[in-house]
N, CA and C atoms as an extended XYZ file, in Angstrom:
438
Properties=species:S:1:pos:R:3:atomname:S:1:resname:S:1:resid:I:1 pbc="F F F"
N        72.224       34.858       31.237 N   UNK     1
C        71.678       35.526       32.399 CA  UNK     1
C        70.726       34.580       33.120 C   UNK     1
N        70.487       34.603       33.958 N   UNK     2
C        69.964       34.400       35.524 CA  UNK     2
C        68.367       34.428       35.071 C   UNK     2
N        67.066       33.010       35.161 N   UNK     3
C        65.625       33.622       34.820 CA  UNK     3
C        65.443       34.314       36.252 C   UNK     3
N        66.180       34.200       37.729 N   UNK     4
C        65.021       34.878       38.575 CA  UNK     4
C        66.359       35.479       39.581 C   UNK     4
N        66.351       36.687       40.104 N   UNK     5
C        67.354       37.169       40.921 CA  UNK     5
C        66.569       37.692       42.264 C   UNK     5
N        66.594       37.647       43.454 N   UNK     6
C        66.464       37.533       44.502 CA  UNK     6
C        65.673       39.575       44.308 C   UNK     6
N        64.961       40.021       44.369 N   UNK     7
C        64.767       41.884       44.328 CA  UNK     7
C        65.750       42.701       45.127 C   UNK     7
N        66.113       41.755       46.723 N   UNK     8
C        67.409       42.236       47.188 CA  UNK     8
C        68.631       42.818       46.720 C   UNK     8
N        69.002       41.546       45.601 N   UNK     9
C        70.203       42.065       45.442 CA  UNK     9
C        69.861       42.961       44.094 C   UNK     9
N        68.573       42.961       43.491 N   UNK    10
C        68.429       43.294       41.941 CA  UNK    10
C        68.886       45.063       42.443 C   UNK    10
N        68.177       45.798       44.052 N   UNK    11
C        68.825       46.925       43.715 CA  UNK    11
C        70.334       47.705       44.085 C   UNK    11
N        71.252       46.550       44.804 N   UNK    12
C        72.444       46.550       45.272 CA  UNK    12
C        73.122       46.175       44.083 C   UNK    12
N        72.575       45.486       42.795 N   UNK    13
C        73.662       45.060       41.815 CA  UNK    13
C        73.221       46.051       40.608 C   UNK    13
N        72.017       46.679       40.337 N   UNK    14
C        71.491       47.194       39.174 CA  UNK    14
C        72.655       48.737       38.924 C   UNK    14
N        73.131       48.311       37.727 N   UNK    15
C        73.453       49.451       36.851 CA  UNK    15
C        72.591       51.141       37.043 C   UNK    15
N        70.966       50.789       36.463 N   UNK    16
C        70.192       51.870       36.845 CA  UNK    16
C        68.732       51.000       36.575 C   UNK    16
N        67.941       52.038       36.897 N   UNK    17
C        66.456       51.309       36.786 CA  UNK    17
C        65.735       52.426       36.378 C   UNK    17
N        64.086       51.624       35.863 N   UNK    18
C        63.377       53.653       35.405 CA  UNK    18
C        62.520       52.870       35.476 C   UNK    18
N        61.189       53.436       35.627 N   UNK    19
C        59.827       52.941       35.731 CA  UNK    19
C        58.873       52.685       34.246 C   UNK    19
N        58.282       51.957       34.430 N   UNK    20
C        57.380       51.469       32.887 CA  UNK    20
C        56.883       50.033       33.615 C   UNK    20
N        56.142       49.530       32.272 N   UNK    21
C        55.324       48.412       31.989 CA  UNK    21
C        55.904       47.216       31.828 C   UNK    21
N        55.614       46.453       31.732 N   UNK    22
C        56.232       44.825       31.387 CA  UNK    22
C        55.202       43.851       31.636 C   UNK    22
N        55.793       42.752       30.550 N   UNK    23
C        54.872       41.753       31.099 CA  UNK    23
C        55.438       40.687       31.999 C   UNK    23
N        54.915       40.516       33.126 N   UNK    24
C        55.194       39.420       33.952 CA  UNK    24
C        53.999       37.803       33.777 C   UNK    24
N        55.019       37.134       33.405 N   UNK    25
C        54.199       35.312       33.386 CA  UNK    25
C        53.160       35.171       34.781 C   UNK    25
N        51.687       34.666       34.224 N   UNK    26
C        51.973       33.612       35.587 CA  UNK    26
C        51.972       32.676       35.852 C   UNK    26
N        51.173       32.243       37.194 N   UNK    27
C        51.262       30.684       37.740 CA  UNK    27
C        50.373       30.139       36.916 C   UNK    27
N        49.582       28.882       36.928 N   UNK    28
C        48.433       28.215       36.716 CA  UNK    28
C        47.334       28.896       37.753 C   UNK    28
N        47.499       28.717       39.219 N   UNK    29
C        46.715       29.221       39.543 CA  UNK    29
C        46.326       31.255       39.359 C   UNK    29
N        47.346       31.586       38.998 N   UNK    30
C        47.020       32.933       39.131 CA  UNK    30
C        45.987       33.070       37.561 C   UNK    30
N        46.796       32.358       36.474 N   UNK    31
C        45.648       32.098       35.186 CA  UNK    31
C        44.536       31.996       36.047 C   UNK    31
N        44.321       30.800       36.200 N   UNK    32
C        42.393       30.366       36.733 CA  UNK    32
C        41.958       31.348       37.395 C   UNK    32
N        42.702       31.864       38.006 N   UNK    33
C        42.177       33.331       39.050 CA  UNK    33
C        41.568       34.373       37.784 C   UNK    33
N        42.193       34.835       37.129 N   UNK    34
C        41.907       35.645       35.764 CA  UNK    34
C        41.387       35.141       35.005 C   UNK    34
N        41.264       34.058       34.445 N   UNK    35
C        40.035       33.575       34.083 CA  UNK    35
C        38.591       33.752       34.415 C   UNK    35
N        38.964       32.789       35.541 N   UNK    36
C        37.434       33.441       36.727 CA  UNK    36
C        36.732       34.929       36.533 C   UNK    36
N        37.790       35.798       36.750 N   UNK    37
C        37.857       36.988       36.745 CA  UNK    37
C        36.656       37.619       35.245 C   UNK    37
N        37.575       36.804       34.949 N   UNK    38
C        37.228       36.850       33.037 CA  UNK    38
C        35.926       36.684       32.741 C   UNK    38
N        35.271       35.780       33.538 N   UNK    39
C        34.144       35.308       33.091 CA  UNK    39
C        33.127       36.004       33.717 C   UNK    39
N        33.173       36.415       34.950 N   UNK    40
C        32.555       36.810       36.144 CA  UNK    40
C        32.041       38.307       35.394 C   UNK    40
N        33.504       38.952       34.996 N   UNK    41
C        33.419       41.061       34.362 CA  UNK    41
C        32.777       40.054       33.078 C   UNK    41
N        32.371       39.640       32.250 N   UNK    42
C        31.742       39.382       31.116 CA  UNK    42
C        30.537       38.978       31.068 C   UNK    42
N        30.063       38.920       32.407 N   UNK    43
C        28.683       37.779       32.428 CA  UNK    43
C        28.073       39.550       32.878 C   UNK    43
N        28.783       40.209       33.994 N   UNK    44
C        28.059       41.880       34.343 CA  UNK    44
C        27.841       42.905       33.120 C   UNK    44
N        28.762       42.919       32.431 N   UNK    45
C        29.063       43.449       31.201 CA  UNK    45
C        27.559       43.423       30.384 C   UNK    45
N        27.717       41.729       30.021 N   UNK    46
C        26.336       41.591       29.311 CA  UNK    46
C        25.032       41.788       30.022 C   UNK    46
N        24.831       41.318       31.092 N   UNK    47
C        23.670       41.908       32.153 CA  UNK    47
C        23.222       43.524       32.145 C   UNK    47
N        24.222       44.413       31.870 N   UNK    48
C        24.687       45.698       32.299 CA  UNK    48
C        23.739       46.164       30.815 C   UNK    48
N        24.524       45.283       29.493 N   UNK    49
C        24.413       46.203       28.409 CA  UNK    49
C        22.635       45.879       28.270 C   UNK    49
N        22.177       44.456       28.486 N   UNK    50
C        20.878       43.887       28.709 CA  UNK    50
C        19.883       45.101       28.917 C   UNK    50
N        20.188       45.843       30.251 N   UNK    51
C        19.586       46.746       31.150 CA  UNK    51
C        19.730       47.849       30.334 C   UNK    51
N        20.436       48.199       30.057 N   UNK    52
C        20.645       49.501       28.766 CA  UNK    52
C        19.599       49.534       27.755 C   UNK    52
N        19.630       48.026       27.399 N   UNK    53
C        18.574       48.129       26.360 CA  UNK    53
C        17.648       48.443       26.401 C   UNK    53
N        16.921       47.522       27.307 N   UNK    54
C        15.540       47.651       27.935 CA  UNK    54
C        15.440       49.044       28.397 C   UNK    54
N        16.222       49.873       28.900 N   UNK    55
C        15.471       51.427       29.330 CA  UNK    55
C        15.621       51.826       28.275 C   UNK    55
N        16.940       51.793       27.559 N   UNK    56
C        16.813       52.515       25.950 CA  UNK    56
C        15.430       52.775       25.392 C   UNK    56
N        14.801       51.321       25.622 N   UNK    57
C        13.423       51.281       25.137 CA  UNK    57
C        12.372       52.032       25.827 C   UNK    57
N        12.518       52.049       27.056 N   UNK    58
C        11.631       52.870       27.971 CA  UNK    58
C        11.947       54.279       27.655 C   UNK    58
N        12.857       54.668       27.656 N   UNK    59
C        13.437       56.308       27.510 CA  UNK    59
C        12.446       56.348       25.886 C   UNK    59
N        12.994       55.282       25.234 N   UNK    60
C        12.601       56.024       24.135 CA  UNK    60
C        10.475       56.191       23.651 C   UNK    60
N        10.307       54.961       24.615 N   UNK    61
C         8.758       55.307       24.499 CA  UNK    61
C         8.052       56.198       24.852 C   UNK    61
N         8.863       56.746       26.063 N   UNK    62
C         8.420       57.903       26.924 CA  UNK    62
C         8.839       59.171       25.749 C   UNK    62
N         9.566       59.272       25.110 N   UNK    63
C        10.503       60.559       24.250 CA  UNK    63
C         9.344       60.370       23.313 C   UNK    63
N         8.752       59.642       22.475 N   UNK    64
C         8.200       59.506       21.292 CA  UNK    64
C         7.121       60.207       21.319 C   UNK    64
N         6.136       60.597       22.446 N   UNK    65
C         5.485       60.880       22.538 CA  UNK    65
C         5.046       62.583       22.664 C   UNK    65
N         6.353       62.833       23.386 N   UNK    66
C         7.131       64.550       23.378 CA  UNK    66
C         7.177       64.726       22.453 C   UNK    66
N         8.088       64.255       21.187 N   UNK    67
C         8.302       64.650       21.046 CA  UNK    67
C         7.428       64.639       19.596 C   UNK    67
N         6.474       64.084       19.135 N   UNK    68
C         4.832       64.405       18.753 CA  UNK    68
C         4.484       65.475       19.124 C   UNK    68
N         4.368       65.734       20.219 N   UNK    69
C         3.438       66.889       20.794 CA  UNK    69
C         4.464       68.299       19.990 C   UNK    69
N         5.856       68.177       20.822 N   UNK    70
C         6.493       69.466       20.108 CA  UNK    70
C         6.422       69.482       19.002 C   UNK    70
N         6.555       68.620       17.949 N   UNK    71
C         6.293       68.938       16.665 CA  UNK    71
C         5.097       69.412       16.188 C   UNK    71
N         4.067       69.135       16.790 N   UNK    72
C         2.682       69.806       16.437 CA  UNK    72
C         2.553       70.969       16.941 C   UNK    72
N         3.239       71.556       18.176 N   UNK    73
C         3.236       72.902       18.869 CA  UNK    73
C         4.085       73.539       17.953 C   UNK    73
N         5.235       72.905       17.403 N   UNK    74
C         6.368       73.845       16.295 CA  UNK    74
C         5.593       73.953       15.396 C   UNK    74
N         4.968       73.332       14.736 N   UNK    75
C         3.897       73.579       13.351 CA  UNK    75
C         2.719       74.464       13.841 C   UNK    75
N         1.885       74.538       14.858 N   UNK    76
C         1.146       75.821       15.504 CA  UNK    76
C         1.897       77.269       15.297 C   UNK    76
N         3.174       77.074       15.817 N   UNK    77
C         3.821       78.268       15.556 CA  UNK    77
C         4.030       78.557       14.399 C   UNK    77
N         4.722       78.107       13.511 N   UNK    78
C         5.072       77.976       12.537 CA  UNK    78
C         4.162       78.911       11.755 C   UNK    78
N         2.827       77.746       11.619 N   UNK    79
C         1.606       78.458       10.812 CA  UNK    79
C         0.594       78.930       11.161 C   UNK    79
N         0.590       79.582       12.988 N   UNK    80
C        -0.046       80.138       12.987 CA  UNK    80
C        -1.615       79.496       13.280 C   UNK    80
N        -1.645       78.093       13.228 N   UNK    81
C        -3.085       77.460       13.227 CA  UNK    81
C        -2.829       76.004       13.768 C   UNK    81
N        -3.587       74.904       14.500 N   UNK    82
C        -3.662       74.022       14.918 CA  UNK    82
C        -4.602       73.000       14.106 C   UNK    82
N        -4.093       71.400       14.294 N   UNK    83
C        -4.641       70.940       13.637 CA  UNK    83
C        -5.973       70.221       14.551 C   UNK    83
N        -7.302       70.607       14.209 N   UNK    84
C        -8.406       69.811       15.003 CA  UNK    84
C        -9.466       68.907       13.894 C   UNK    84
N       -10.174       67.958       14.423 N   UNK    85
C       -10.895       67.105       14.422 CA  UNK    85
C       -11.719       67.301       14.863 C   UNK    85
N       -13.425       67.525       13.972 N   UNK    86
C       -14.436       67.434       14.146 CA  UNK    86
C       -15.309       67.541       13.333 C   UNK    86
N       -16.395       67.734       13.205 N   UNK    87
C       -17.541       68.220       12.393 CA  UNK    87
C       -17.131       69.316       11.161 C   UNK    87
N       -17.455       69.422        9.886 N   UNK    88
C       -17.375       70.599        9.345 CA  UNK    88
C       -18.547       70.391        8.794 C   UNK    88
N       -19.124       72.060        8.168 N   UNK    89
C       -20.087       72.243        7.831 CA  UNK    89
C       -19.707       72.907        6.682 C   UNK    89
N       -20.171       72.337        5.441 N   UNK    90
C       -20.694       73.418        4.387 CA  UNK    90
C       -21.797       74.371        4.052 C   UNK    90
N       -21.400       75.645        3.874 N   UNK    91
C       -22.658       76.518        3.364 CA  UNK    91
C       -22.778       77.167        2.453 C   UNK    91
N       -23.710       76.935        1.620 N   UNK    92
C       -23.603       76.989        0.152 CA  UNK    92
C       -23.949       79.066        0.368 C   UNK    92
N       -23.633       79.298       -0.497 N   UNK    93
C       -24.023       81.076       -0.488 CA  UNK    93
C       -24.447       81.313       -1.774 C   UNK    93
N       -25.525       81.498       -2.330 N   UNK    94
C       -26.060       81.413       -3.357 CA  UNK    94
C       -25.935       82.915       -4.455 C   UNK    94
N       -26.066       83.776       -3.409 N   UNK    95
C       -25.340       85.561       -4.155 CA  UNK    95
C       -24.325       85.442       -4.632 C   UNK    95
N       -23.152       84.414       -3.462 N   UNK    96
C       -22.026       85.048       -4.083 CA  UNK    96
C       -21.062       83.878       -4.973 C   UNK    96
N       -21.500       82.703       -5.065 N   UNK    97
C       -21.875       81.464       -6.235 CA  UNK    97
C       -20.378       80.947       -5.473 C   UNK    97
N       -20.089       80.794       -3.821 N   UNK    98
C       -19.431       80.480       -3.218 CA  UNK    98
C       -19.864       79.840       -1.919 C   UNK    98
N       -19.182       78.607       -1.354 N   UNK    99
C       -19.243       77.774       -0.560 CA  UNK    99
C       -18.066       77.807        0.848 C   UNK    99
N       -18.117       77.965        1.984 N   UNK   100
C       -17.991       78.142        3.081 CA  UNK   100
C       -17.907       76.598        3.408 C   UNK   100
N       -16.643       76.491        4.285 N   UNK   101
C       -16.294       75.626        5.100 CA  UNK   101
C       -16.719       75.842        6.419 C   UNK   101
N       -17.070       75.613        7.371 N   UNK   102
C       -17.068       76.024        8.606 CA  UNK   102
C       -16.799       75.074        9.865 C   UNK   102
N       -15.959       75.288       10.810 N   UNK   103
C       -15.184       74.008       11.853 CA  UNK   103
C       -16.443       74.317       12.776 C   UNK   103
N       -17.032       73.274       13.597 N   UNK   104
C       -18.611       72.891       14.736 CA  UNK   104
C       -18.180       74.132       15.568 C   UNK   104
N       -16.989       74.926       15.531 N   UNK   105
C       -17.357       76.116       16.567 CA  UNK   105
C       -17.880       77.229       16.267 C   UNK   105
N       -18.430       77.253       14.317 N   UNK   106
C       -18.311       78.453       13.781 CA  UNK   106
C       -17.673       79.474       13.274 C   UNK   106
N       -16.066       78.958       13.123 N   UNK   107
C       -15.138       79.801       12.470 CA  UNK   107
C       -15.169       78.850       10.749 C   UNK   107
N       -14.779       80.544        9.861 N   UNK   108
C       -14.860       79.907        8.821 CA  UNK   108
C       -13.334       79.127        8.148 C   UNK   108
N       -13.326       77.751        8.009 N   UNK   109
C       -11.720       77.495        7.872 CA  UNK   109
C       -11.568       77.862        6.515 C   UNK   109
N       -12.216       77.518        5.575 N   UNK   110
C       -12.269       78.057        4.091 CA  UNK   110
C       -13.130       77.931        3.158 C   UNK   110
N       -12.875       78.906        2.197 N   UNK   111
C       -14.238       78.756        0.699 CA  UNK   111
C       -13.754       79.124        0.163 C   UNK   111
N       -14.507       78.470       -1.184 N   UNK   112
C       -14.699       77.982       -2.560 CA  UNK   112
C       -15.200       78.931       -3.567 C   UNK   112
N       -15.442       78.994       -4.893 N   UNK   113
C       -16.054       79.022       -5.710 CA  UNK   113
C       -16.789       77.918       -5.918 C   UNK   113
N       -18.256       77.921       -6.192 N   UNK   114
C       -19.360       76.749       -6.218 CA  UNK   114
C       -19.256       76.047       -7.653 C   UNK   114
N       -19.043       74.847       -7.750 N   UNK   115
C       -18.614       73.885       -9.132 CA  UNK   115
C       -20.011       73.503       -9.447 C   UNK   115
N       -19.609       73.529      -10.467 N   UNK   116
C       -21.359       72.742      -11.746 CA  UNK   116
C       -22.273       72.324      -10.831 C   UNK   116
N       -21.201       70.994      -10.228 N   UNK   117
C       -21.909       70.202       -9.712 CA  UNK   117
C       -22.622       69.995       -7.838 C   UNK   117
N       -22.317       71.544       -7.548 N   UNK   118
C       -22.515       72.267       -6.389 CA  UNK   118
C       -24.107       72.719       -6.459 C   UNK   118
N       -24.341       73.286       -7.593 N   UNK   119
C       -25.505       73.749       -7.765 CA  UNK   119
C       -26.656       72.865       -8.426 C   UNK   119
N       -26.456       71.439       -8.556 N   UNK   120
C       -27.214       70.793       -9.266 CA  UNK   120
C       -28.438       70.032       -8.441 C   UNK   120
N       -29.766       70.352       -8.738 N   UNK   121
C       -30.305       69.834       -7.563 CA  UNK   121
C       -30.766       68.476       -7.642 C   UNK   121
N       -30.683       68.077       -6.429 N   UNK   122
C       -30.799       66.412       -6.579 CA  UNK   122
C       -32.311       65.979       -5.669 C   UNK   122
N       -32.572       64.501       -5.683 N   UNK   123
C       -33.904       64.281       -5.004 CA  UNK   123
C       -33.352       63.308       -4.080 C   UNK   123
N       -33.943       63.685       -2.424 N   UNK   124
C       -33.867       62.680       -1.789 CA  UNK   124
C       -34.791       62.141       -0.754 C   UNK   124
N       -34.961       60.999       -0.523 N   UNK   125
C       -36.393       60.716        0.155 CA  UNK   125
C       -36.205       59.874        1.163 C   UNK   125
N       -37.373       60.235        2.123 N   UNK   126
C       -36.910       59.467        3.676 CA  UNK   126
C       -38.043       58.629        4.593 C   UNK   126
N       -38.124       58.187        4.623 N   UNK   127
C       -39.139       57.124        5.081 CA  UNK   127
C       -39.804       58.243        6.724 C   UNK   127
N       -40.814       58.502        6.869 N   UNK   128
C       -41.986       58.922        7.504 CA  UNK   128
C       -42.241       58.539        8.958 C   UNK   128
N       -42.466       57.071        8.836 N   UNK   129
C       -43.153       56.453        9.739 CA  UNK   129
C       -44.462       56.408        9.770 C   UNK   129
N       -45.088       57.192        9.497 N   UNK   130
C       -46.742       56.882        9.297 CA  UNK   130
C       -47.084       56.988        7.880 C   UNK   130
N       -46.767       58.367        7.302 N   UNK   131
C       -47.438       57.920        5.821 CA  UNK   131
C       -46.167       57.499        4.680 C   UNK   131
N       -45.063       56.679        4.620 N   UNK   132
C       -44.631       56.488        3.728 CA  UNK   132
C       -43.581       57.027        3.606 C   UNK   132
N       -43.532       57.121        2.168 N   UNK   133
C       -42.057       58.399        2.065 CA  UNK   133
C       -42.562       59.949        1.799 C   UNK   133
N       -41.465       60.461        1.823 N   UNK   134
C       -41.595       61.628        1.266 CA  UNK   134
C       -40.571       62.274        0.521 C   UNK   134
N       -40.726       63.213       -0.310 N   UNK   135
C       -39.299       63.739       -1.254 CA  UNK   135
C       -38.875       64.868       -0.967 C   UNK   135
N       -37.725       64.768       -0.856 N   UNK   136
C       -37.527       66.634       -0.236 CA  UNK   136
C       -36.215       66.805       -1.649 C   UNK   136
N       -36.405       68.063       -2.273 N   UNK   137
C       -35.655       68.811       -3.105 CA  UNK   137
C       -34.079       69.310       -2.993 C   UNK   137
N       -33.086       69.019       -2.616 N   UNK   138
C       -32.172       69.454       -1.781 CA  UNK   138
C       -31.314       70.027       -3.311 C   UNK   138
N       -30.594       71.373       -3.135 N   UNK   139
C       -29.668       71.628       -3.839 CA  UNK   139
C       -28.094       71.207       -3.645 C   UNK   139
N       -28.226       70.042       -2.474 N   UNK   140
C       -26.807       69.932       -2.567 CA  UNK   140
C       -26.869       68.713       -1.723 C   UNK   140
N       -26.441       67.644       -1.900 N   UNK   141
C       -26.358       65.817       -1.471 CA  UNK   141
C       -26.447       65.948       -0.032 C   UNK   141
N       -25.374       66.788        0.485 N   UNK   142
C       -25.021       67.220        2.089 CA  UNK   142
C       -25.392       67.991        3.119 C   UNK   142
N       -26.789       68.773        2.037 N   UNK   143
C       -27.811       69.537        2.683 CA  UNK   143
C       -28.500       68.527        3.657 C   UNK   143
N       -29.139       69.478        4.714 N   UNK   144
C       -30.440       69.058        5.750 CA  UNK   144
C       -31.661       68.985        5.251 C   UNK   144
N       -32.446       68.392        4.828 N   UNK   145
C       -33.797       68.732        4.371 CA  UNK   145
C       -34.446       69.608        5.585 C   UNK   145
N       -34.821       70.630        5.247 N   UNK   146
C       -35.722       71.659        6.145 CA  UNK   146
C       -37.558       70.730        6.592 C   UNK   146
């Protein structure tokens, strides 16, 4: 058979024909053309996926921070209580041989039964400024001297 037949006569002489795929050769120049091609969609490609990354990273710095917060709002719900930072106060209760937590706004967060070493009184002393020291009696390390 024939490598190249004129398309003219291919449909005046063809038996039958049906549509599909094939591979057709090419030139040299049509290669270098696709080549080119080649290099050009591969150089955007990587630029493209580059840019992906980098917001990947942005999306995800911005998300990290949400999604902190919702998890601490789901645990509010959850239990009913929030987690804060500040001052607590102990108060010893001497009737009822129990100790009180208390958060700087005055709610009580929790208490104790008072341990041995709750009730043991200790000495602590504080420099004056004019006469020296002085000793104050405290029943508990974390007390205020009055």
């Amino acid at each position: 058979m024939e490598n190249f037949i004129k398309p003219e006569l291919l449909s005046d002489n063809a038996s039958s024909f049906e549509e599909g795929y094939y591979q057709l050769p090419l030139s040299k120049d049509e290669l270098d053309l696709e080549k080119n091609r080649l290099v050009n969609l591969s150089v955007k490609i990587n630029n493209l996926k580059s840019e992906e990354k980098n917001r990947r990273k942005e999306f995800k710095a911005e998300i990290k921070p949400k999604e902190d917060e919702l998890s601490g709002i789901l645990e509010c719900c959850e239990t009913g209580q929030k987690e804060c930072h500040g001052r607590m106060y102990s108060v010893v209760d001497y009737n009822t041989n129990k100790i009180g937590v208390y958060a700087q706004e005055g709610y009580l967060i929790s208490e104790r039964l008072m341990r041995q070493e709750d009730n043991q009184l200790t000495i602590k002393h504080s420099a004056t400024g004019t006469d020296g020291y002085s000793l104050t009696l405290l029943k508990n390390q974390n007390e205020k001297p009055s």
